[in-house]
C-alpha positions, 0 to 999 in steps of 0.5 A: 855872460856867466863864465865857467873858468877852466883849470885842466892840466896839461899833463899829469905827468911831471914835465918840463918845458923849456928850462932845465929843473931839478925838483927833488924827489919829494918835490916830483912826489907831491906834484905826481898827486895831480895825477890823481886829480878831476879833469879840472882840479878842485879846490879839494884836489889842489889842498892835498899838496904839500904847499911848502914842496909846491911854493919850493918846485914853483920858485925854481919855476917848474910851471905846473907847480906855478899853476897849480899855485895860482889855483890855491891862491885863486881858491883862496880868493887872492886873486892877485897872487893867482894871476902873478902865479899863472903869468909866470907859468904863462911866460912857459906857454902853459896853456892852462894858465894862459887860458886862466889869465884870459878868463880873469880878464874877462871877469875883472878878477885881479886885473881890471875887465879887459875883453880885448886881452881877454880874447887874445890869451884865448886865442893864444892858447885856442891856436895850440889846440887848447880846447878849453880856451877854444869853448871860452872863445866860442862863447865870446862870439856866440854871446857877442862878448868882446866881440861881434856876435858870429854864431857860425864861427861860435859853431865851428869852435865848439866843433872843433873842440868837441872833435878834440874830445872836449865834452863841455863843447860838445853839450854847446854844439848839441844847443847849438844844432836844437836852437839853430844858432850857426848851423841848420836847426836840426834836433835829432841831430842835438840830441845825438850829440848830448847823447854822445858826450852822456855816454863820453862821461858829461855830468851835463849831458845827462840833464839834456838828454834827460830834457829832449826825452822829458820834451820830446826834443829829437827822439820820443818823449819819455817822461819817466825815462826823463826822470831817472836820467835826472837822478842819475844825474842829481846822484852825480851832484850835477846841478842842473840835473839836480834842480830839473829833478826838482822841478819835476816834483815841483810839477808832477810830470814823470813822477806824481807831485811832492812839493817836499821833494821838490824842496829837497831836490832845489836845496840841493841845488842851489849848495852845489851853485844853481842860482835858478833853483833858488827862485825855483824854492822861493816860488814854493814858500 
């Protein structure tokens, strides 16, 4: 399955777990950047640190520095050294890096592809109520990664994540109830659910909102009220949205066709990783 690796922050804060360490003050300043950071840290993010404070908070083992030392290091495509990094904030019950170790088991990324470790650290962090590890989880049993395919219990992951605030499960739970894998289809119901994590702050969610209006999926279809969800959402640099608005204008549904439109909103696109948009463009040549 095609795997979107979780870097959330346990806490912007300063904190430590378990041991005690002393950070000098210039060592806790440089890691109070991360309070600053996305959700998921950025590879932009994680360059504003001062590397050399970082490496020095890390080998007296403060466990964000860790993890935010494999995150550079995973950025950087070494992917060794980012799974050394994570183990040893791992080893502190770090949820986030338990998190990243199962998904560079998943995607043979500085170890060999072992799904059957992949799923344990998942579950591992998924029992402290990680949600990120609770969708990565969910995914395994929906897609049969792994493991057999139970899109009931995918469901009740997504569920439970989504309840915990986790609105990249709470889009999962909305495809969920519109497809009817794991729960009784019910679309009205799906586009509820997208509407809520739109309204929550979900970049994605903006696109399949934009998509139930563009097909009339659980509410009345609304062709141009698609659209202009679907520049809000391209204006976000969300690319799904991005290359839906594309083929809008590839089309003419919402707005009259502009294939040179069409153009520009798949280009866009496929810079921010949509790999479907570069069909898409390929169709138009």
């Amino acid at each position: 399955m095609k795997f979107f690796i979780c870097y959330l922050l346990l806490s912007s804060a300063v904190f430590l777990q378990g041991n005690e360490i002393t950070l000098t003050e210039s060592e806790q300043l440089n890691l109070k950047l991360s309070e600053a950071f996305q959700k998921r840290p950025t590879g932009e993010d994680v360059a504003q640190f001062d590397q050399a404070l970082l490496k020095s908070a890390a080998a007296k083992g403060h466990p964000d520095a860790q993890y935010f030392m494999g995150k550079i290091a995973y950025e950087a495509k070494n992917y060794q050294k980012a799974y050394t990094w994570y183990e040893k904030a791992a080893d502190q019950e770090h949820l986030a890096s338990i998190n990243n170790l199962g998904a560079m088991h998943e995607n043979a990324e500085g170890r060999k592809k072992n799904l059957k470790k992949s799923r344990e650290f998942y579950e591992k962090a998924a029992a402290k109520d990680f949600t990120p590890s609770m969708r990565n989880l969910a995914c395994m049993y929906r897609d049969g990664v792994g493991v057999d395919v139970d899109k009931e219990k995918a469901a009740k992951l997504f569920t439970q994540a989504g309840e915990l605030g986790d609105l990249d499960a709470l889009n999962d739970l909305g495809r969920c109830y519109e497809k009817g894998d794991g729960v009784k289809e019910d679309k009205v119901k799906a586009f509820e659910i997208y509407n809520k994590a739109k309204e929550q702050g979900s970049r994605i969610a903006i696109s399949n909102v934009a998509a139930c209006y563009m097909n009339g999926t659980g509410v009345a279809q609304n062709e141009k009220k698609a659209v202009e969800l679907l520049r809000t959402s391209a204006a976000k640099k969300c690319p799904h949205g991005t290359r839906m608005l594309g083929l809008c204008y590839d089309v003419g549904r919402g707005v009259k066709k502009d294939l040179g439109k069409a153009r520009k909103y798949y280009k866009a696109a496929i810079a921010l990783g949509d790999k479907e948009a570069e069909a898409l463009l390929e169709d138009l040549r």
